[in-house]
MIVEX-963636 format. One record per atom (N, C-alpha, C): residue number from 1; residue in three letters; atom name; x, y, z. Coordinates in pm, 1 decimal, always signed. Example, Ala and Ser with C-alpha at 12.3 -4.5 7.8 and 13.67 -1.06 7.14 Angstrom:
resi, resn, name, u, v, w
1, ala, N, +1319.0, -569.0, +780.0;
1, ala, CA, +1230.0, -450.0, +780.0;
1, ala, C, +1320.0, -330.0, +780.0;
2, ser, N, +1285.0, -225.0, +708.0;
2, ser, CA, +1367.0, -106.0, +714.0;
2, ser, C, +1290.0, +3.0, +787.0;
***
This chain:
resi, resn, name, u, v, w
1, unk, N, +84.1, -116.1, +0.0;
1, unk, CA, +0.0, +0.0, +0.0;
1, unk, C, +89.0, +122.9, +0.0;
2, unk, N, +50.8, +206.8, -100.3;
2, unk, CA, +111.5, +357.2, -48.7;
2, unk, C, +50.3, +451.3, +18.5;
3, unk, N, +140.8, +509.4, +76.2;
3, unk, CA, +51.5, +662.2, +193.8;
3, unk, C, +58.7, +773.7, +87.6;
4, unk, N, -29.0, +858.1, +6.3;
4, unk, CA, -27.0, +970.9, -32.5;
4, unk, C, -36.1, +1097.9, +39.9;
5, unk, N, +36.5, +1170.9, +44.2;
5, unk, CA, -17.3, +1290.1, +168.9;
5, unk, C, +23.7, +1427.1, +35.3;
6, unk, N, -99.6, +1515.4, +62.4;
6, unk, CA, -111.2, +1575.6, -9.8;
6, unk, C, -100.2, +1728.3, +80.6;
7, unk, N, +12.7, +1812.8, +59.0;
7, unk, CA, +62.2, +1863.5, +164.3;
7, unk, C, +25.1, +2019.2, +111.9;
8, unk, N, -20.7, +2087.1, +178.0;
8, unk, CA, +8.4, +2273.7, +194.8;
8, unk, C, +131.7, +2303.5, +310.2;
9, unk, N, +207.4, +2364.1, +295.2;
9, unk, CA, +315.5, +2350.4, +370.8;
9, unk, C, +328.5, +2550.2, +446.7;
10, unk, N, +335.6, +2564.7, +547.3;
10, unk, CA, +299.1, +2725.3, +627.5;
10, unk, C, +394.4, +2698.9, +749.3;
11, unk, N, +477.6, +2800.4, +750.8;
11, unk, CA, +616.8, +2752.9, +862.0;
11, unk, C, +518.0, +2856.2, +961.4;
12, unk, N, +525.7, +2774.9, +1093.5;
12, unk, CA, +435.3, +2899.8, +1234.2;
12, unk, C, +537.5, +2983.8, +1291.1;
13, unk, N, +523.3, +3097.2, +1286.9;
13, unk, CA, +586.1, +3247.0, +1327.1;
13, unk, C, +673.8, +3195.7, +1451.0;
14, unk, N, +563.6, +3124.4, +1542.5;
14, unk, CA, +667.3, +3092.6, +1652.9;
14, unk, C, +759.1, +3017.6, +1681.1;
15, unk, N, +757.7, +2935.5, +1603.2;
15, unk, CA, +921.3, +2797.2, +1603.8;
15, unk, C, +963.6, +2778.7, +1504.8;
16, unk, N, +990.0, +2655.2, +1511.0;
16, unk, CA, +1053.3, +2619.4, +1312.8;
16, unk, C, +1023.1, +2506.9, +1313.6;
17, unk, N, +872.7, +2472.0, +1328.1;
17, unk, CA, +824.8, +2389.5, +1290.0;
17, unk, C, +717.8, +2413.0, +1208.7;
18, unk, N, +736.8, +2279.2, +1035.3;
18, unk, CA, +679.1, +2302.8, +969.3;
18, unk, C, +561.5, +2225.0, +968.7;
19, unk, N, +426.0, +2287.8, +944.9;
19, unk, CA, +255.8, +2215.5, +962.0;
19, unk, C, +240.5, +2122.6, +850.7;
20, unk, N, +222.3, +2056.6, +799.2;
20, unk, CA, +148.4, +1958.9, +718.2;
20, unk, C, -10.9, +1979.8, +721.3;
21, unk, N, -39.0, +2057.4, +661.2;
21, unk, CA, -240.0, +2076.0, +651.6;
21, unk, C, -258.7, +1977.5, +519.4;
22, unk, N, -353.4, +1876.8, +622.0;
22, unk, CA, -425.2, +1774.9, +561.5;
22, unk, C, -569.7, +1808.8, +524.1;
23, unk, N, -639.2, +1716.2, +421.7;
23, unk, CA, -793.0, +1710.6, +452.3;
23, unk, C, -849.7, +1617.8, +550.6;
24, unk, N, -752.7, +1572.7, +602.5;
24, unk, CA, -799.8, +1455.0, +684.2;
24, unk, C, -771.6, +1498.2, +814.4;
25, unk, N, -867.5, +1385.3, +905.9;
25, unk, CA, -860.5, +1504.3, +1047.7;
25, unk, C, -707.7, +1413.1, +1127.8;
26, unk, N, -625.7, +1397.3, +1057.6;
26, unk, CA, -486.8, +1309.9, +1076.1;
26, unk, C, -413.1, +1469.4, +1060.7;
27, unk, N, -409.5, +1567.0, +1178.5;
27, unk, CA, -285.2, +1659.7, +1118.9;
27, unk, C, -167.3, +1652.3, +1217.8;
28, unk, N, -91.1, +1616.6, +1128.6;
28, unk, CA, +108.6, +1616.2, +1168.3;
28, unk, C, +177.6, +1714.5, +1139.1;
29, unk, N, +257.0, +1728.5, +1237.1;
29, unk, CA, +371.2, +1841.1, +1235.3;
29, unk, C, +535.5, +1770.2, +1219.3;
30, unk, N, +584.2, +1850.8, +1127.2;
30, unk, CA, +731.6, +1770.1, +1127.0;
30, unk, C, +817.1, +1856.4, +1187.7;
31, unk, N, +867.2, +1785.3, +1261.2;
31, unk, CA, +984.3, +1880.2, +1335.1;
31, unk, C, +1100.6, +1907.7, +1282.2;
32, unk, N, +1200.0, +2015.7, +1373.5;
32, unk, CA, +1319.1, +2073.3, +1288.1;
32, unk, C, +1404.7, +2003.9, +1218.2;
33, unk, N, +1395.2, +1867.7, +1224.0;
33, unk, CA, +1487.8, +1775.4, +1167.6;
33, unk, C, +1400.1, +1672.9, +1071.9;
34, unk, N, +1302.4, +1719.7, +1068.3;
34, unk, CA, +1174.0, +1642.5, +933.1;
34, unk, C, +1140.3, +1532.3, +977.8;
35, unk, N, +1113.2, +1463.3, +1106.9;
35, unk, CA, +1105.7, +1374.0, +1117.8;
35, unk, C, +928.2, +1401.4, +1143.4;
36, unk, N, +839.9, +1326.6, +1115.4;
36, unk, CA, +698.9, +1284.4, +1148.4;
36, unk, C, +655.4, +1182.9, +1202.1;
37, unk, N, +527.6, +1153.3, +1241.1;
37, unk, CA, +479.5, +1108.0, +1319.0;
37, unk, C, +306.1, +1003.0, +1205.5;
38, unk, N, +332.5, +888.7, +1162.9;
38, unk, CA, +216.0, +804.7, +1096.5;
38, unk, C, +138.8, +771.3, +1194.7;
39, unk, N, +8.9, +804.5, +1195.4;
39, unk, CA, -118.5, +772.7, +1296.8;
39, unk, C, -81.8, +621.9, +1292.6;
40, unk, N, -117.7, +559.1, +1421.7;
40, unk, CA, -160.9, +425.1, +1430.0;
40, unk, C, -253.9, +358.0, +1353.4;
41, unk, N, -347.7, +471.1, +1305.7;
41, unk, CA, -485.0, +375.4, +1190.5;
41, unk, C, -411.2, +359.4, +1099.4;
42, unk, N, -299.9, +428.7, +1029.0;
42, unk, CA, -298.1, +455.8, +883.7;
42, unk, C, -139.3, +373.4, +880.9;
43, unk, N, -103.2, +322.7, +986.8;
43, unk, CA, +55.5, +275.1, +988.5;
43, unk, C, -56.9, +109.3, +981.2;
44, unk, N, -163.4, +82.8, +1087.6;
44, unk, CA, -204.3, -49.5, +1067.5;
44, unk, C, -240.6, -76.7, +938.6;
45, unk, N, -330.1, -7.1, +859.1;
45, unk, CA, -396.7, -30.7, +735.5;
45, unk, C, -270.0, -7.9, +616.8;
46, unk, N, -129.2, +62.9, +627.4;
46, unk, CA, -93.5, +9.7, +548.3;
46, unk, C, -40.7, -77.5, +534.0;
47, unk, N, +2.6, -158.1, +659.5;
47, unk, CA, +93.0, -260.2, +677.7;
47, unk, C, +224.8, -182.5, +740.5;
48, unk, N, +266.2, -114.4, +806.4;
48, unk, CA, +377.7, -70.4, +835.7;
48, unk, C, +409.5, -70.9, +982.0;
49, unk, N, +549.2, -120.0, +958.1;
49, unk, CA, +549.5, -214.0, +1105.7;
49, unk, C, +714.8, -85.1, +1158.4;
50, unk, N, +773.7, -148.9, +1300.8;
50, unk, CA, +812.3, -66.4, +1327.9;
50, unk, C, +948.4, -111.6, +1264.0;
51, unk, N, +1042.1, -28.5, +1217.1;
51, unk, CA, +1183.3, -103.3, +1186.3;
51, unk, C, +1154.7, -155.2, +1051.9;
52, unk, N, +1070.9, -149.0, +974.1;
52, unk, CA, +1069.5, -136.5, +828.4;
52, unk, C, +1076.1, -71.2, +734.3;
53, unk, N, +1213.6, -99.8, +681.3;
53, unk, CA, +1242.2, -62.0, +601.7;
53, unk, C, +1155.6, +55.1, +519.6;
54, unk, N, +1105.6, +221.8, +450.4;
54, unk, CA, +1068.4, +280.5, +360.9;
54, unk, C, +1094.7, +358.0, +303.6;
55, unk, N, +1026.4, +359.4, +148.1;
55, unk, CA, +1069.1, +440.1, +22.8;
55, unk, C, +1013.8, +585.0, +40.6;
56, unk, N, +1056.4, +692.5, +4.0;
56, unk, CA, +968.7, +831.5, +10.7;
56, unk, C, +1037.5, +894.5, -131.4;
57, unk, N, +906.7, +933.6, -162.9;
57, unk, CA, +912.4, +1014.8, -293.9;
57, unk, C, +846.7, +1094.0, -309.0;
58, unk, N, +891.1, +1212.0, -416.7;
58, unk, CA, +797.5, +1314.1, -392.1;
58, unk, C, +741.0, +1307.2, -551.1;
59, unk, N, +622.9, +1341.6, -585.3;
59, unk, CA, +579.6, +1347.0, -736.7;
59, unk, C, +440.0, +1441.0, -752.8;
60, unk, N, +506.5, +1520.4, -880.8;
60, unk, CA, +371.6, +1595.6, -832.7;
60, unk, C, +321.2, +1677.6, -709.2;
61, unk, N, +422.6, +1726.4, -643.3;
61, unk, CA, +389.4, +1789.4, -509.4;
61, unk, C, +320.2, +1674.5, -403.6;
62, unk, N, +337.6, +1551.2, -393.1;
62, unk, CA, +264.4, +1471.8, -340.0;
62, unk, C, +398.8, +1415.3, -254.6;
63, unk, N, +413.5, +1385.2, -179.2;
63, unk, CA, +509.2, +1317.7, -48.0;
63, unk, C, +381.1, +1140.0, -62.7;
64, unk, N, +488.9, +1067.8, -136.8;
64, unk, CA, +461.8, +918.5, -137.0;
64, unk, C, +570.7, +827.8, -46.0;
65, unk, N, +520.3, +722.8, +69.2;
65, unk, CA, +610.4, +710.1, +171.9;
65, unk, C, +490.5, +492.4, +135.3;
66, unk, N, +568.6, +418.4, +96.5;
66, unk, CA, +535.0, +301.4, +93.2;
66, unk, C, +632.2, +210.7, +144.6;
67, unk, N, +627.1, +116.6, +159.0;
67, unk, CA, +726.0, -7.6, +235.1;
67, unk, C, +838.6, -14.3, +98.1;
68, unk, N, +1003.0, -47.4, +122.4;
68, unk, CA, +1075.2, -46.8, +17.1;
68, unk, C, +1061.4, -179.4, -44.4;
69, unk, N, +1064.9, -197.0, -163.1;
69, unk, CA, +1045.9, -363.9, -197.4;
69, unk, C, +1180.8, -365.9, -192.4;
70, unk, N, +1203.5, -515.8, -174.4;
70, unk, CA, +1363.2, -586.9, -157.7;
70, unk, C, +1395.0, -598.7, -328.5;
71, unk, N, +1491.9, -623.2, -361.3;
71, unk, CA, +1582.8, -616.8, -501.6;
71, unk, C, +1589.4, -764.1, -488.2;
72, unk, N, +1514.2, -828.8, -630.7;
72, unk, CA, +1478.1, -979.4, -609.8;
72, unk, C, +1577.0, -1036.1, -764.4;
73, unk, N, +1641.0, -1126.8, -791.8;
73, unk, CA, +1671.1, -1181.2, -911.2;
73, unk, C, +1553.0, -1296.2, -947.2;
74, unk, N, +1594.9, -1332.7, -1062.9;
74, unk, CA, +1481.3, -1449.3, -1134.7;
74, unk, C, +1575.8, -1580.2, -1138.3;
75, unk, N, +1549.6, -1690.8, -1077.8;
75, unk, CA, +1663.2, -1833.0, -1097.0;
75, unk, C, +1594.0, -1905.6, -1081.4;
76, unk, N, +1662.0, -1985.7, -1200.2;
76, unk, CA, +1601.7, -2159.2, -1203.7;
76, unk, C, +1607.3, -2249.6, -1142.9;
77, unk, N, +1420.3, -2290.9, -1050.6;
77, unk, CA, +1430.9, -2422.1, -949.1;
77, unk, C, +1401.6, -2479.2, -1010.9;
78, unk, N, +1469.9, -2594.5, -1085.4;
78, unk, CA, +1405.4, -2709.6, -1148.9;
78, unk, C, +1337.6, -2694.5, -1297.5;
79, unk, N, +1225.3, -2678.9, -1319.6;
79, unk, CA, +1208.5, -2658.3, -1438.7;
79, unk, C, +1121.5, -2489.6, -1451.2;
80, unk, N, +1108.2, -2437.5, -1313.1;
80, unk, CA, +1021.8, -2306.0, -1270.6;
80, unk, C, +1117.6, -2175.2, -1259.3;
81, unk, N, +1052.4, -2099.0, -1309.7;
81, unk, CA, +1164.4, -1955.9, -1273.1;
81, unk, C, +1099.7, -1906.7, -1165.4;
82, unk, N, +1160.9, -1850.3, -1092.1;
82, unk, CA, +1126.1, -1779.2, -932.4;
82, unk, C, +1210.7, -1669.8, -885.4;
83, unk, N, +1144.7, -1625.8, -815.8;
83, unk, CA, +1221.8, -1466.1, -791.6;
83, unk, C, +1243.8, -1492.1, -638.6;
84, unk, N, +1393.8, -1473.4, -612.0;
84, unk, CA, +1441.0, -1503.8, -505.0;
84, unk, C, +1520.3, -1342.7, -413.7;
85, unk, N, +1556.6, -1297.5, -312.7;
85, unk, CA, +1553.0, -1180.2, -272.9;
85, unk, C, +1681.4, -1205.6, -286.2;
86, unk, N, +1776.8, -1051.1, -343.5;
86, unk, CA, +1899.9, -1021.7, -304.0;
86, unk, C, +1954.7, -1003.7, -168.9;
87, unk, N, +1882.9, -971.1, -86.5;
87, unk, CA, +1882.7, -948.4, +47.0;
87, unk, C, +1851.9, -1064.2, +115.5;
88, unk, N, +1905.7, -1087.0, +280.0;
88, unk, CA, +1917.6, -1179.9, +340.8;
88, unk, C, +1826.3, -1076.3, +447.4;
89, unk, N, +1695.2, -1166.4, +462.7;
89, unk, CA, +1552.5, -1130.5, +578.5;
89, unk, C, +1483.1, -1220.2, +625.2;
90, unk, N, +1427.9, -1205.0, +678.2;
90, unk, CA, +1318.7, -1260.8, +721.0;
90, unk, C, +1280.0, -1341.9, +648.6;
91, unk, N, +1196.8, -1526.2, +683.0;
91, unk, CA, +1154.5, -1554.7, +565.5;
91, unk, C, +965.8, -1552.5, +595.3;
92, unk, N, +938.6, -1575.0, +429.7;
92, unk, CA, +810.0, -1547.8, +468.9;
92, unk, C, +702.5, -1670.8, +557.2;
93, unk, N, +621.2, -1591.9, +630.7;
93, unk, CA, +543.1, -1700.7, +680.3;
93, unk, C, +373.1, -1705.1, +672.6;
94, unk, N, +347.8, -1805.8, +697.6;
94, unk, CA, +193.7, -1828.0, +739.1;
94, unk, C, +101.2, -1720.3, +717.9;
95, unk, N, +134.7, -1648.9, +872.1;
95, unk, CA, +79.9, -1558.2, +933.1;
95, unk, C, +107.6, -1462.0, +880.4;
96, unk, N, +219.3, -1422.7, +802.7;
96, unk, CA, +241.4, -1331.7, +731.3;
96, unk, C, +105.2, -1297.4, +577.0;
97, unk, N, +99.3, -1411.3, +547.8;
97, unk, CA, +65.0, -1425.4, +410.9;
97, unk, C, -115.0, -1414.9, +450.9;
98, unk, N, -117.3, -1434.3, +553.6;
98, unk, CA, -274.7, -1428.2, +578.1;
98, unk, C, -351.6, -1334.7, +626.7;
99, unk, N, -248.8, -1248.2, +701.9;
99, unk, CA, -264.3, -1111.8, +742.8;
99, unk, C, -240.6, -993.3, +625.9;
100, unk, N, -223.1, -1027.3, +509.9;
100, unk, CA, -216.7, -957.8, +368.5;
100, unk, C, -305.1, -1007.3, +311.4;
101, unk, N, -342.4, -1088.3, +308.7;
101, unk, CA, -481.2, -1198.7, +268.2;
101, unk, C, -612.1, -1125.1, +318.1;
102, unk, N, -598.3, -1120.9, +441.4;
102, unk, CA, -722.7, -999.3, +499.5;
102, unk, C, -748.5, -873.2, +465.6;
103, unk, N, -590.8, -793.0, +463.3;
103, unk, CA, -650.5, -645.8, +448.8;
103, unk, C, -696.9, -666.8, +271.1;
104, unk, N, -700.6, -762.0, +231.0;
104, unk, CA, -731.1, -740.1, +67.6;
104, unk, C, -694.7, -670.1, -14.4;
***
């Protein structure tokens, strides 16, 4: 899932912290060092856990912040091609696959 945040950006007279005005009643402030704060609804529903790994991009004036995909090659098991991770993680499980299964 990606987070779109669609930002008006207004620095407040009194600090140097910059507002994020949302349409949503989710409003965050990033502090002097840009760091923010993802609501608990919107970190559960996208899947974003703590210590995972993410991508941020900006396009279109839009701040896009999604989980990074791992860098996978394609190799031959047997007579099947399969995409196996460049990276050494976690492997996948069960519970993993069923809890992505739910949010649909």
């Amino acid at each position: 899932m990606r987070l779109f945040i669609s930002a008006t950006w207004r620095l407040d007279d009194s600090s140097t912290t910059i507002y994020l005005a949302m349409k949503d009643p989710n409003t965050i402030a990033i502090d002097r060092v840009g760091r923010l704060v993802i609501p608990k609804e919107i970190r559960e529903e996208a899947g974003i856990e703590p210590g995972m790994p993410l991508q941020i991009t900006c396009r279109e004036g839009r701040i896009e912040i999604e989980p990074r995909r791992r860098p996978i090659r394609i190799v031959k098991k047997g007579r099947l091609q399969v995409a196996e991770s460049v990276e050494a993680g976690q492997p996948l499980t069960r519970a993993a696959v069923r809890k992505t299964q739910e949010r649909g």
